[in-house]
PyMOL CGO cylinders between C-alpha atoms (Angstrom):
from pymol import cmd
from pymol.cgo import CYLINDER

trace = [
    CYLINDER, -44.34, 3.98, 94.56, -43.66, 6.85, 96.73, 0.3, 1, 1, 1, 1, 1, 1,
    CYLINDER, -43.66, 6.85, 96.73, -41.50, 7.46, 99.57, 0.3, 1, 1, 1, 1, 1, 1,
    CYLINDER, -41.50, 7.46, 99.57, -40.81, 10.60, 102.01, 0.3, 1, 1, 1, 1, 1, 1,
    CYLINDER, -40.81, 10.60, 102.01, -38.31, 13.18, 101.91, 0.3, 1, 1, 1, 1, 1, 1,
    CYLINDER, -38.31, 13.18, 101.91, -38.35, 15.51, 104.78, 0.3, 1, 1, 1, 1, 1, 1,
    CYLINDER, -38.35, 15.51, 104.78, -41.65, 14.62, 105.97, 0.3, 1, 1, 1, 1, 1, 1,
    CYLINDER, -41.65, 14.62, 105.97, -42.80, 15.30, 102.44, 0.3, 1, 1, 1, 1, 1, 1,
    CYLINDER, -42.80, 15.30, 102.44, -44.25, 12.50, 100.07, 0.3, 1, 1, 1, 1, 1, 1,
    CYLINDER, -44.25, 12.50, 100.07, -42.09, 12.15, 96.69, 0.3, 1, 1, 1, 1, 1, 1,
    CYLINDER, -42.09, 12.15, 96.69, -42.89, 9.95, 94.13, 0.3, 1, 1, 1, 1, 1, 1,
    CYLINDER, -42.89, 9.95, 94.13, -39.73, 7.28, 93.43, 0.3, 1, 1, 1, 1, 1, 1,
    CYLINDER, -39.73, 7.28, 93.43, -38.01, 7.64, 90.14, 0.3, 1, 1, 1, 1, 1, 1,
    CYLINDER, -38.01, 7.64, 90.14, -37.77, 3.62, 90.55, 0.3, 1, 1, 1, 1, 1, 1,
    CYLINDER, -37.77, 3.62, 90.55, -39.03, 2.23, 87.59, 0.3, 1, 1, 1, 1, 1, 1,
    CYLINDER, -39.03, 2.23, 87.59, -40.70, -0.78, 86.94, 0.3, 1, 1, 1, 1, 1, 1,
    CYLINDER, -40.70, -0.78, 86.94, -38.89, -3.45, 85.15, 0.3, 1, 1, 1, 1, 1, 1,
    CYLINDER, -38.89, -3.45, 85.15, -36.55, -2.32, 88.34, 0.3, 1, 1, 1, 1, 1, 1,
    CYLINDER, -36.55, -2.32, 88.34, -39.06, -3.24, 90.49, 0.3, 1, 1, 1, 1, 1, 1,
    CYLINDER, -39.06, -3.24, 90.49, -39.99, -6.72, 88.77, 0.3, 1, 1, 1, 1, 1, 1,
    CYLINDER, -39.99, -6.72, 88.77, -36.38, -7.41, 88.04, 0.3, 1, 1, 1, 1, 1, 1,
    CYLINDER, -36.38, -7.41, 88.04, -37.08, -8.18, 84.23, 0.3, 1, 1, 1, 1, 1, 1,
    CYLINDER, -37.08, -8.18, 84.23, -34.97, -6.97, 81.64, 0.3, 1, 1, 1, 1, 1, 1,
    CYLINDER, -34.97, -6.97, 81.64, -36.30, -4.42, 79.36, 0.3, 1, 1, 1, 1, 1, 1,
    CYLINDER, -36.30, -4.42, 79.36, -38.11, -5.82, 76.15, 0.3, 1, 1, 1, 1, 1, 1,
    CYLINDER, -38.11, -5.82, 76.15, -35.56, -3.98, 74.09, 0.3, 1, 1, 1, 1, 1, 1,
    CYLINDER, -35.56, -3.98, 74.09, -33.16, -5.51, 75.53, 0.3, 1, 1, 1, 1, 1, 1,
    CYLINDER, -33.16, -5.51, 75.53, -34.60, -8.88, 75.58, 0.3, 1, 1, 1, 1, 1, 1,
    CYLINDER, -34.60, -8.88, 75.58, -34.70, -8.36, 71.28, 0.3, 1, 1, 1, 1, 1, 1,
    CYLINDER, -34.70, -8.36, 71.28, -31.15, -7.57, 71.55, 0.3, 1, 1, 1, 1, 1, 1,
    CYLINDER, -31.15, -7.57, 71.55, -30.53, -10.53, 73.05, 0.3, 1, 1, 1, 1, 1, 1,
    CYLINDER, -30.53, -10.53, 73.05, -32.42, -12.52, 70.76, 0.3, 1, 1, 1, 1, 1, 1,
    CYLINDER, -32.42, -12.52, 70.76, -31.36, -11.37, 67.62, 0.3, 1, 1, 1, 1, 1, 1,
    CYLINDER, -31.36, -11.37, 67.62, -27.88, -11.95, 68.50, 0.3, 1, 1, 1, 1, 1, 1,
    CYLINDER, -27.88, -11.95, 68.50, -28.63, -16.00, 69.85, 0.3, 1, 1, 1, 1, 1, 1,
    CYLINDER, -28.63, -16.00, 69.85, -30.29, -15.80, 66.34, 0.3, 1, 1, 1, 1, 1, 1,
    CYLINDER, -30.29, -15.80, 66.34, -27.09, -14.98, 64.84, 0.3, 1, 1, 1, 1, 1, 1,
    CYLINDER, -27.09, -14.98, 64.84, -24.69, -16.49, 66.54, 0.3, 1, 1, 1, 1, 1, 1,
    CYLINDER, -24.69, -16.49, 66.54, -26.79, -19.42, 65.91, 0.3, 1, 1, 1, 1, 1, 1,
    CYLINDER, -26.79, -19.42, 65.91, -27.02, -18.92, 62.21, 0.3, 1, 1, 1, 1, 1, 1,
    CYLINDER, -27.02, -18.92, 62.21, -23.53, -17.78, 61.44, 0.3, 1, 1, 1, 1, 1, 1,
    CYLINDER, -23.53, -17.78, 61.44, -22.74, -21.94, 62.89, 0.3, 1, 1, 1, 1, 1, 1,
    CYLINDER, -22.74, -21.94, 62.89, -24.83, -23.55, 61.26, 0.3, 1, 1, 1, 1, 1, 1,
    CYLINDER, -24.83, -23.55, 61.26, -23.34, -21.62, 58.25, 0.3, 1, 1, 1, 1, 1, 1,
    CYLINDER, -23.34, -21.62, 58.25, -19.68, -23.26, 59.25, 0.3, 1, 1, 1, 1, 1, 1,
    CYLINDER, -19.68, -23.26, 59.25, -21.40, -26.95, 59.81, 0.3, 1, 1, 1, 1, 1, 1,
    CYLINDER, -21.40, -26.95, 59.81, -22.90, -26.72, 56.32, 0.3, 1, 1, 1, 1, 1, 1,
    CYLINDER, -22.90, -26.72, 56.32, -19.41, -25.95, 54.68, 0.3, 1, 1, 1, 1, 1, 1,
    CYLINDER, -19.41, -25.95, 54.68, -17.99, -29.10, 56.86, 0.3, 1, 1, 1, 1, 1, 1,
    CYLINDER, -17.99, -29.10, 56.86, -20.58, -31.22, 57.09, 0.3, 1, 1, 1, 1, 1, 1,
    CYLINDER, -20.58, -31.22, 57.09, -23.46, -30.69, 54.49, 0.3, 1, 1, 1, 1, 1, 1,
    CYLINDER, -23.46, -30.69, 54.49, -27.12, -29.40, 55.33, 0.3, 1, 1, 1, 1, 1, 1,
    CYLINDER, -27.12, -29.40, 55.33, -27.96, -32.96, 56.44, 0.3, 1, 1, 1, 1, 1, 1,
    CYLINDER, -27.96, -32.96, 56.44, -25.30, -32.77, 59.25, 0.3, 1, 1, 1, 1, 1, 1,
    CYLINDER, -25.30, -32.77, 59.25, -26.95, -33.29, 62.90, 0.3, 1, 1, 1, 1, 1, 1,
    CYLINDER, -26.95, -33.29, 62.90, -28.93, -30.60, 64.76, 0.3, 1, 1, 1, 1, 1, 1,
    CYLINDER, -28.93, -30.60, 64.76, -26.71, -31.27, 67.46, 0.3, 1, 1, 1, 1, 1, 1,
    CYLINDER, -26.71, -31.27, 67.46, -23.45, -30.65, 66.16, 0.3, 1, 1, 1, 1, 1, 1,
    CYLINDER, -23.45, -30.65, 66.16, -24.79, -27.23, 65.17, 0.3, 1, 1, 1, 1, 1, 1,
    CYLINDER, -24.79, -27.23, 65.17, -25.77, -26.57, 68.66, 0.3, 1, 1, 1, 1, 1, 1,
    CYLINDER, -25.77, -26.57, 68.66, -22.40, -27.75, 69.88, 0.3, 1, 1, 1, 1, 1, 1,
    CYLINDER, -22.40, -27.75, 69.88, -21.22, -25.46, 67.36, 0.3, 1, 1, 1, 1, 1, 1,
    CYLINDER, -21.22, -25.46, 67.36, -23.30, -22.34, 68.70, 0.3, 1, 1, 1, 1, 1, 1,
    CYLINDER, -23.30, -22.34, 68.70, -23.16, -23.46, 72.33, 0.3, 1, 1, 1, 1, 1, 1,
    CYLINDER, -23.16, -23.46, 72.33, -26.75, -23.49, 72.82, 0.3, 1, 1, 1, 1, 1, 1,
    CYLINDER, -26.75, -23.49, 72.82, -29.45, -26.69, 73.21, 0.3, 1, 1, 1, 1, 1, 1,
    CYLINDER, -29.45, -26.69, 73.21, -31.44, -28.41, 70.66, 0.3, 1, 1, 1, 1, 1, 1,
    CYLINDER, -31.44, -28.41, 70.66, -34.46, -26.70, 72.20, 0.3, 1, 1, 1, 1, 1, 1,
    CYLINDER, -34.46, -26.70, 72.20, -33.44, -23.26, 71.60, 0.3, 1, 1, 1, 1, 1, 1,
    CYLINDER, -33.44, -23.26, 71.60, -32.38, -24.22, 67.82, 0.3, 1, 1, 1, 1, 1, 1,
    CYLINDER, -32.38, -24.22, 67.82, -35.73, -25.55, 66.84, 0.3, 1, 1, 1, 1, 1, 1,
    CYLINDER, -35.73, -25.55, 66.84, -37.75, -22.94, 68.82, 0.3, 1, 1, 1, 1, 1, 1,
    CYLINDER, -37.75, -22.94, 68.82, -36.11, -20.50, 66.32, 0.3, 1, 1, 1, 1, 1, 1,
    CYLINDER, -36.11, -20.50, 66.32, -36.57, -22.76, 63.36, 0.3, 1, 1, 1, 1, 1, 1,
    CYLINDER, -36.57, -22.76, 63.36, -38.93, -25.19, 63.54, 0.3, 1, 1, 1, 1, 1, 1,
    CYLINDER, -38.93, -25.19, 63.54, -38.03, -27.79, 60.69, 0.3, 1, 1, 1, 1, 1, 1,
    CYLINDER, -38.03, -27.79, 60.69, -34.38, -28.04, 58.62, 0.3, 1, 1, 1, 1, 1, 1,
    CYLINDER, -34.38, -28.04, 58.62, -36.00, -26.00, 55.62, 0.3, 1, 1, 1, 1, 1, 1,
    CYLINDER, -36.00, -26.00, 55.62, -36.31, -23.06, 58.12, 0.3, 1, 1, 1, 1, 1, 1,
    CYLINDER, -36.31, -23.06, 58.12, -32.84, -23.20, 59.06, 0.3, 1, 1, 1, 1, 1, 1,
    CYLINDER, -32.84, -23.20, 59.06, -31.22, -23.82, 55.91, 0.3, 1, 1, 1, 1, 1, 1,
    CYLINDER, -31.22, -23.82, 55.91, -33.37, -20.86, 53.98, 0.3, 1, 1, 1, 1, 1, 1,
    CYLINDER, -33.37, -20.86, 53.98, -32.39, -18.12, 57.22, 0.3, 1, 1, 1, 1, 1, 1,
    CYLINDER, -32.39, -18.12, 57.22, -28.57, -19.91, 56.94, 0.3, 1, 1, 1, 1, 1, 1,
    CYLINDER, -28.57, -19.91, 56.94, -28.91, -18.91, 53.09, 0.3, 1, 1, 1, 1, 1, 1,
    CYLINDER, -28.91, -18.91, 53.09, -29.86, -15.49, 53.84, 0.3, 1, 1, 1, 1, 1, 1,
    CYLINDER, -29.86, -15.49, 53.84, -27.77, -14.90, 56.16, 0.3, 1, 1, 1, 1, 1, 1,
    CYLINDER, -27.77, -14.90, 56.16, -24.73, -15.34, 53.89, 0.3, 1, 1, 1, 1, 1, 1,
    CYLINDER, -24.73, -15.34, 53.89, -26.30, -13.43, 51.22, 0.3, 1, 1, 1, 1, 1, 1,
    CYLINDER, -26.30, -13.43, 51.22, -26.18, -10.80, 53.10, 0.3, 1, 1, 1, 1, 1, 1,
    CYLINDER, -26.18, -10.80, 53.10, -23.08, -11.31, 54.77, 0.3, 1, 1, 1, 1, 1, 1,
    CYLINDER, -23.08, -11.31, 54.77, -21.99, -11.05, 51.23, 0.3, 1, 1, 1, 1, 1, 1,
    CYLINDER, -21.99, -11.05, 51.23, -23.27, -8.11, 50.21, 0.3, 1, 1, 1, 1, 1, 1,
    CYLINDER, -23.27, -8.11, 50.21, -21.77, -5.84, 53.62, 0.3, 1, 1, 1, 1, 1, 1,
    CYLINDER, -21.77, -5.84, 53.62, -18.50, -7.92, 52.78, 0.3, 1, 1, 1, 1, 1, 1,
    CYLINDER, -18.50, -7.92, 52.78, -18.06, -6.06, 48.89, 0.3, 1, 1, 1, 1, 1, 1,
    CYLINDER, -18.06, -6.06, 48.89, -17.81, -2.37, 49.84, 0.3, 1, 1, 1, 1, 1, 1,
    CYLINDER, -17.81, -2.37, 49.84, -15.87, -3.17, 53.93, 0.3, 1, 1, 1, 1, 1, 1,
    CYLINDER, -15.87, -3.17, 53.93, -13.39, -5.33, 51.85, 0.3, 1, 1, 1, 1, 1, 1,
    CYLINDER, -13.39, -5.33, 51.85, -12.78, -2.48, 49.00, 0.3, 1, 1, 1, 1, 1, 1,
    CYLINDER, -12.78, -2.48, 49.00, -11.90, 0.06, 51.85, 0.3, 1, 1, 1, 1, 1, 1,
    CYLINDER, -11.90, 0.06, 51.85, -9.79, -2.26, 54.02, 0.3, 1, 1, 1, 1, 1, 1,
    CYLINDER, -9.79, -2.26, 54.02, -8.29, -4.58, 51.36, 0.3, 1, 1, 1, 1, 1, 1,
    CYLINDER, -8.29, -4.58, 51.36, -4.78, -3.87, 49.31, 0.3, 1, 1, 1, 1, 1, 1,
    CYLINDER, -4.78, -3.87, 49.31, -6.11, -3.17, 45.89, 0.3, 1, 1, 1, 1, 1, 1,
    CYLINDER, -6.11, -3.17, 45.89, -9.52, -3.56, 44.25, 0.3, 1, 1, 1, 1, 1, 1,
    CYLINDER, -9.52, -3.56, 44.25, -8.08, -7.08, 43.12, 0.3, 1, 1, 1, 1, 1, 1,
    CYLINDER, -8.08, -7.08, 43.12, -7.52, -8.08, 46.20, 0.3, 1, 1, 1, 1, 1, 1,
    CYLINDER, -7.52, -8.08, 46.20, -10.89, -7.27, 47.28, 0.3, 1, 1, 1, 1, 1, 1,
    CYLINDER, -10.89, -7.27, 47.28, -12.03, -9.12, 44.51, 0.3, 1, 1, 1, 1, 1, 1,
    CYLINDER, -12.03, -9.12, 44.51, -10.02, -12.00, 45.43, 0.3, 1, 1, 1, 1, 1, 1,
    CYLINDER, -10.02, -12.00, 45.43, -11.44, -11.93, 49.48, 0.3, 1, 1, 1, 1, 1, 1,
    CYLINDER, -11.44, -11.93, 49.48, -14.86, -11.48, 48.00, 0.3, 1, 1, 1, 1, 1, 1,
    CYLINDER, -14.86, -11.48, 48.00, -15.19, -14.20, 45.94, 0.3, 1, 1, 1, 1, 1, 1,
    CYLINDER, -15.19, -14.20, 45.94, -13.49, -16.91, 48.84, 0.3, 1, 1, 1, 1, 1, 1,
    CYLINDER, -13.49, -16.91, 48.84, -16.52, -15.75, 50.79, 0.3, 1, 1, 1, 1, 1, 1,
    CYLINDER, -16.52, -15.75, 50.79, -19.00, -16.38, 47.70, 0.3, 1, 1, 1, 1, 1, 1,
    CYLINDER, -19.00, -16.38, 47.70, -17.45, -19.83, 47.47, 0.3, 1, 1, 1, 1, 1, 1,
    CYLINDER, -17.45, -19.83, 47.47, -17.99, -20.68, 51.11, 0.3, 1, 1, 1, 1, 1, 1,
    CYLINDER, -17.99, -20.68, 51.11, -21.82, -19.64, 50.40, 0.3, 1, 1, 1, 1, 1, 1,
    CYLINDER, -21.82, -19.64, 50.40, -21.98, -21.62, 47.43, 0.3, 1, 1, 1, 1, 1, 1,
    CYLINDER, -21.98, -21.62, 47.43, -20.94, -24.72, 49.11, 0.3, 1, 1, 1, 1, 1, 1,
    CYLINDER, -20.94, -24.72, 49.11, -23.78, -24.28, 51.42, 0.3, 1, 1, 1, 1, 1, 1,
    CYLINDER, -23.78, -24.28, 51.42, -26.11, -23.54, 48.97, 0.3, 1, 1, 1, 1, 1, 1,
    CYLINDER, -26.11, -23.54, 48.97, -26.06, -26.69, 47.19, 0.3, 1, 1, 1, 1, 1, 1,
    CYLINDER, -26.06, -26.69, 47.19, -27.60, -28.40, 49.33, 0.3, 1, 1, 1, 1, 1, 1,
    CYLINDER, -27.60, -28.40, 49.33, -31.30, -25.79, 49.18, 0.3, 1, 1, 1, 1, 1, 1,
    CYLINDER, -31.30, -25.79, 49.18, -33.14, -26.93, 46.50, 0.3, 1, 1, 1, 1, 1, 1,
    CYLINDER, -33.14, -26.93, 46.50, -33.13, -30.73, 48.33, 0.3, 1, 1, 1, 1, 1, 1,
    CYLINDER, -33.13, -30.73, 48.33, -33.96, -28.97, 51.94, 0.3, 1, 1, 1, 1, 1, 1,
    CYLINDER, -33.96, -28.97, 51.94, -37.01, -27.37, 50.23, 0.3, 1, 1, 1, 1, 1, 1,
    CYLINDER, -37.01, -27.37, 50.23, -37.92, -30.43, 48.36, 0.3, 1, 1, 1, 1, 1, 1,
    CYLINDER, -37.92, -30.43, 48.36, -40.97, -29.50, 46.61, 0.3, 1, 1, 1, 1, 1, 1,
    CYLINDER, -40.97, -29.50, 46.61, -41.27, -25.44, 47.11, 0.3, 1, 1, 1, 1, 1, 1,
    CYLINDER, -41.27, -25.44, 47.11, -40.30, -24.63, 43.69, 0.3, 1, 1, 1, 1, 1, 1,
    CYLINDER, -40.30, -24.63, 43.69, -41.34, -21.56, 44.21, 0.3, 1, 1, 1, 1, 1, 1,
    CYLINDER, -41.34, -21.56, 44.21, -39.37, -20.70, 47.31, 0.3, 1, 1, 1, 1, 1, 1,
    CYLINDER, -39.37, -20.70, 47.31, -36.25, -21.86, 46.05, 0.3, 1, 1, 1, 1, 1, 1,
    CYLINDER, -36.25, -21.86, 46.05, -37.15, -19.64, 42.98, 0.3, 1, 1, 1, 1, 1, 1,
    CYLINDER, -37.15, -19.64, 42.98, -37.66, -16.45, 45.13, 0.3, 1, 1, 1, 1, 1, 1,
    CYLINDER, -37.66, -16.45, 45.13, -34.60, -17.26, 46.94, 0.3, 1, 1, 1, 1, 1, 1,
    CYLINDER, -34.60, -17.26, 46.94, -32.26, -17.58, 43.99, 0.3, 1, 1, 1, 1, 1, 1,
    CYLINDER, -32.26, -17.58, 43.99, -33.71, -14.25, 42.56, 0.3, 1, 1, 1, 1, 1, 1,
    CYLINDER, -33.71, -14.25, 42.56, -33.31, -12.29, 46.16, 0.3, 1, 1, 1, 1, 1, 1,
    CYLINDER, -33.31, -12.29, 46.16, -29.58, -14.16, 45.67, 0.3, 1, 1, 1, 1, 1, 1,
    CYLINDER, -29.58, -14.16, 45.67, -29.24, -12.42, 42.30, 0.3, 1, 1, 1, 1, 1, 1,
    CYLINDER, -29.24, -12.42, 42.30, -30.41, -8.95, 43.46, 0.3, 1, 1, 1, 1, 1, 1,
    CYLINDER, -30.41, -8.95, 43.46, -28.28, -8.57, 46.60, 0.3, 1, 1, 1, 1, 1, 1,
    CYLINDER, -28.28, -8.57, 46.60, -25.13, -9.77, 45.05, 0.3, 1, 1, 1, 1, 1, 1,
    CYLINDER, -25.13, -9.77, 45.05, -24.78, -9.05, 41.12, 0.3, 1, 1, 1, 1, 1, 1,
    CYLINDER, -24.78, -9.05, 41.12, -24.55, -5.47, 42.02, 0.3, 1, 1, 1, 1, 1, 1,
    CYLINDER, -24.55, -5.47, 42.02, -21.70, -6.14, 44.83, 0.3, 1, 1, 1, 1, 1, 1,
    CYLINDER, -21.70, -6.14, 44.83, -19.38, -8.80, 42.21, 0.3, 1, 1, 1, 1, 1, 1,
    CYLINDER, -19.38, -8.80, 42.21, -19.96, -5.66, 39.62, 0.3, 1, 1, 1, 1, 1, 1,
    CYLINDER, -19.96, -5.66, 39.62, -18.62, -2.82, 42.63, 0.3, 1, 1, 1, 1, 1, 1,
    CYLINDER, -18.62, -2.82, 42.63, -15.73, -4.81, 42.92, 0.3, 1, 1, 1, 1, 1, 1,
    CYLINDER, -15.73, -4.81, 42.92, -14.70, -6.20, 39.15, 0.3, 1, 1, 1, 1, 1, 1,
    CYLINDER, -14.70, -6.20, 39.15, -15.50, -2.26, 38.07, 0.3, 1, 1, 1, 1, 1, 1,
    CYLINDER, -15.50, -2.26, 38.07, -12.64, -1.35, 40.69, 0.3, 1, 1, 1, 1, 1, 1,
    CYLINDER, -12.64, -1.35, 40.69, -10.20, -3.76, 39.75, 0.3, 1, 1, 1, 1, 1, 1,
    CYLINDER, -10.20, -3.76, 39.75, -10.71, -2.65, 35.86, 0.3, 1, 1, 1, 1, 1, 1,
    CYLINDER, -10.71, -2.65, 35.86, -10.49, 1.36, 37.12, 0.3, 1, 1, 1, 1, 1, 1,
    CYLINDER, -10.49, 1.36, 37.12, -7.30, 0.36, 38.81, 0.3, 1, 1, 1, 1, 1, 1,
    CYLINDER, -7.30, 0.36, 38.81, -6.02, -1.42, 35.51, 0.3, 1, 1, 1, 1, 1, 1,
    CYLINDER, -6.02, -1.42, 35.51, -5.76, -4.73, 37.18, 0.3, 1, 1, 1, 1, 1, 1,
    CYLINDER, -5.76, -4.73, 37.18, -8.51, -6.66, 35.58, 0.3, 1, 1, 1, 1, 1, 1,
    CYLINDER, -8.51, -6.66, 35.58, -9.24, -7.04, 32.07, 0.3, 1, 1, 1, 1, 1, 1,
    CYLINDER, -9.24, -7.04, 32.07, -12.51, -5.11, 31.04, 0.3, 1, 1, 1, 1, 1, 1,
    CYLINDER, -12.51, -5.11, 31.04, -15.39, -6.59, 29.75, 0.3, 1, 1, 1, 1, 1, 1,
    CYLINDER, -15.39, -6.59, 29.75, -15.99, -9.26, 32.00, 0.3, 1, 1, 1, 1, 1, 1,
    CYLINDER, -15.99, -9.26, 32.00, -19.76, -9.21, 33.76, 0.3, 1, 1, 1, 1, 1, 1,
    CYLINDER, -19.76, -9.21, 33.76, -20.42, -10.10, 37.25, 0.3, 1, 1, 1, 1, 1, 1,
    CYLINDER, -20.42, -10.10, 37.25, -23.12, -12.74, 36.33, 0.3, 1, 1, 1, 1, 1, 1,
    CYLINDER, -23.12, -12.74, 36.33, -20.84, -14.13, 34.02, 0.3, 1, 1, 1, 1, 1, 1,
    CYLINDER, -20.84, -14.13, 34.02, -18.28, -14.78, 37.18, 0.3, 1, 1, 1, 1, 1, 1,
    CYLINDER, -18.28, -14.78, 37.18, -20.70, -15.72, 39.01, 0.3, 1, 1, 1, 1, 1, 1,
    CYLINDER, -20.70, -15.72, 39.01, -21.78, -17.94, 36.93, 0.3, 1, 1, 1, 1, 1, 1,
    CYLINDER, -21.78, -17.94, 36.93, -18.51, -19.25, 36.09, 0.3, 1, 1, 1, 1, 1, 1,
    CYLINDER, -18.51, -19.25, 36.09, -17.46, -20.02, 40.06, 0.3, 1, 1, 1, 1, 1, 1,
    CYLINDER, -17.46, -20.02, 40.06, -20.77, -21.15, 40.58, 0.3, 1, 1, 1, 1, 1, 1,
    CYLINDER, -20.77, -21.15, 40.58, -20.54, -24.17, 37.83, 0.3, 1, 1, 1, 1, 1, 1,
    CYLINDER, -20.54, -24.17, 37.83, -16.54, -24.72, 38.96, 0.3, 1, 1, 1, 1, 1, 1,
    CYLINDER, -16.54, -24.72, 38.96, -18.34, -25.56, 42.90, 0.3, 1, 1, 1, 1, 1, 1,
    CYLINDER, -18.34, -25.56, 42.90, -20.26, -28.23, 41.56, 0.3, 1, 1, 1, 1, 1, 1,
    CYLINDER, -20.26, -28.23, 41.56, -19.40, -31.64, 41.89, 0.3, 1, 1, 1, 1, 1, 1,
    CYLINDER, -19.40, -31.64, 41.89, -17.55, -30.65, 45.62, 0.3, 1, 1, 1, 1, 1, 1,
    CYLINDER, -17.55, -30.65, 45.62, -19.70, -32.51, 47.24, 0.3, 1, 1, 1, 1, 1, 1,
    CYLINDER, -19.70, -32.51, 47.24, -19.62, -35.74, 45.75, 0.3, 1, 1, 1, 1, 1, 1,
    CYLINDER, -19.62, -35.74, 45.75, -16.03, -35.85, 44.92, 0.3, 1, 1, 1, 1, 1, 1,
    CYLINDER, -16.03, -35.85, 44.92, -13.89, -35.16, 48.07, 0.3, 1, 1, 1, 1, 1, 1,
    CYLINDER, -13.89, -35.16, 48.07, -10.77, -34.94, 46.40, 0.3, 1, 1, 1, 1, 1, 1,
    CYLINDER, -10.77, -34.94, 46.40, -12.15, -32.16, 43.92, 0.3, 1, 1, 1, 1, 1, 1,
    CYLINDER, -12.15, -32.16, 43.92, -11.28, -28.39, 45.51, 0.3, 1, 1, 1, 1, 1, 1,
    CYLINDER, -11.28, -28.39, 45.51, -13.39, -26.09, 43.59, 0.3, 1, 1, 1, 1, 1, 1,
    CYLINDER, -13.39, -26.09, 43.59, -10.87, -22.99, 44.67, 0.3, 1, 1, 1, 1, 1, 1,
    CYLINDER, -10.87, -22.99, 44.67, -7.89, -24.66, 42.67, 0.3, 1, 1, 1, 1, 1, 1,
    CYLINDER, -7.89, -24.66, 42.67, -9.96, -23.78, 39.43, 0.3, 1, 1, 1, 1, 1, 1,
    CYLINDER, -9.96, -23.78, 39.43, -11.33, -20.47, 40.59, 0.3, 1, 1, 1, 1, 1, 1,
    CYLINDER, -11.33, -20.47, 40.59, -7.77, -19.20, 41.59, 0.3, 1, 1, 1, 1, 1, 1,
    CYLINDER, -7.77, -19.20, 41.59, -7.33, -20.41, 37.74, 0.3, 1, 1, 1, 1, 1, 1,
    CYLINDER, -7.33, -20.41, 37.74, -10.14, -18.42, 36.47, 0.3, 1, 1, 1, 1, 1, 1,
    CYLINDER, -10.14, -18.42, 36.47, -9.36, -15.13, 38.47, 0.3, 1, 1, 1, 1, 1, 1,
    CYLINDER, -9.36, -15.13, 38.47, -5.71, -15.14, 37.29, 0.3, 1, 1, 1, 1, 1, 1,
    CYLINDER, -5.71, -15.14, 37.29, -7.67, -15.41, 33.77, 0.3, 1, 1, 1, 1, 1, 1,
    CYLINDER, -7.67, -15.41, 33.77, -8.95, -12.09, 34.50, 0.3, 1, 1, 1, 1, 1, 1,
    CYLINDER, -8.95, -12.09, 34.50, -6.16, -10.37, 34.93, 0.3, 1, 1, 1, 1, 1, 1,
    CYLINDER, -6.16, -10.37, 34.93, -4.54, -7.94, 32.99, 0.3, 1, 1, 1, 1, 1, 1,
    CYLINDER, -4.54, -7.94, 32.99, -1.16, -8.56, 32.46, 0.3, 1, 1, 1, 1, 1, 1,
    CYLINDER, -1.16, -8.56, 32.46, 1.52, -6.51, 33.73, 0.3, 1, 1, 1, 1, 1, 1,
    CYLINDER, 1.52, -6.51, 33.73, 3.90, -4.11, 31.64, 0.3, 1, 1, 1, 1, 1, 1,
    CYLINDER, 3.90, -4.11, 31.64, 7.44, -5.10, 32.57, 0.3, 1, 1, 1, 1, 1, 1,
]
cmd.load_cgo(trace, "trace")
């Protein structure tokens, strides 16, 4: 476009998604990935409630969005609950090394840490049904699981035994392990809370103190 400037023809330094009125396609990804988000981290908090099998709809009340926008994103439930499961993996993993710098001690880092791992857990029991019979996806999964967050329950149980607040000798996949077996049974037993036991096995851990 060009307009005139003392009789003289200048070119306009409008530019074109001005012109149209359309937001810029890197802003428009912005956007998205954020919905996408948003979306994902409550679905993540319906799961915890209400199981993987709760309603579409109450996890677009949840989000605040329509059930078109959910299943334009994720087609069937297996798509959602697989990018709800990686999504707290790696909410996870950022959560080890923010909650050693802001936390009180290494233990109670540990302690913050492995509340969020339980939440995930809780979800995750419900995956290998979702999937049904991709084996082999729920196998990649568990191993992209193992990857991410070993190393992160290891950060954290090495600080707590540096600052002489954990017994040594204790392995992450071990712990792991050990809260992972404790969250079973949650779901078909309301009355059973999973984070009695665990608060049992992290005072286990423990070194005790010198009076």
């Amino acid at each position: 476009m060009f307009r005139f400037v003392n009789g003289r023809r200048k070119e306009s330094t409008v530019s074109p998604e001005s012109q149209s009125g359309e937001v810029p396609a890197r802003s428009k990804r912005a956007d998205a990935v954020r919905n996408q988000q948003t979306l994902l981290a409550a679905a993540a908090e319906v799961f915890v409630t209400s199981g993987v099998d709760a309603p579409i709809r109450e996890i677009a009340a949840r989000a605040g969005v329509g059930m078109g926008t959910i299943y334009r994103h994720f087609p069937t439930r297996a798509d959602l609950v697989v990018a709800v499961y990686r999504h707290q993996v790696e909410a996870c993993a950022e959560a080890g090394p923010n909650l050693l710098d802001s936390a009180g001690s290494p233990l109670a880092a540990l302690r913050q840490w492995v509340d969020l791992f339980v939440d995930f857990l809780v979800t995750k029991h419900g995956l290998a049904n979702a999937l049904q019979s991709d084996s082999s996806g729920f196998e990649a999964l568990h191993a992209y699981f193992l990857d991410r967050l070993v190393p992160v329950c290891e950060q954290l149980l090495d600080a707590a035994v540096d600052a002489g607040e954990v017994r040594p000798g204790t392995h992450a996949y071990e712990l792991m392990r050990g809260i992972g077996n404790l969250c079973i049974g949650r779901d078909s037993d309301p009355r059973y809370d999973p984070r009695r036991l665990v608060e049992l096995l992290l005072q286990g851990l423990q070194r005790p103190q010198s009076s």
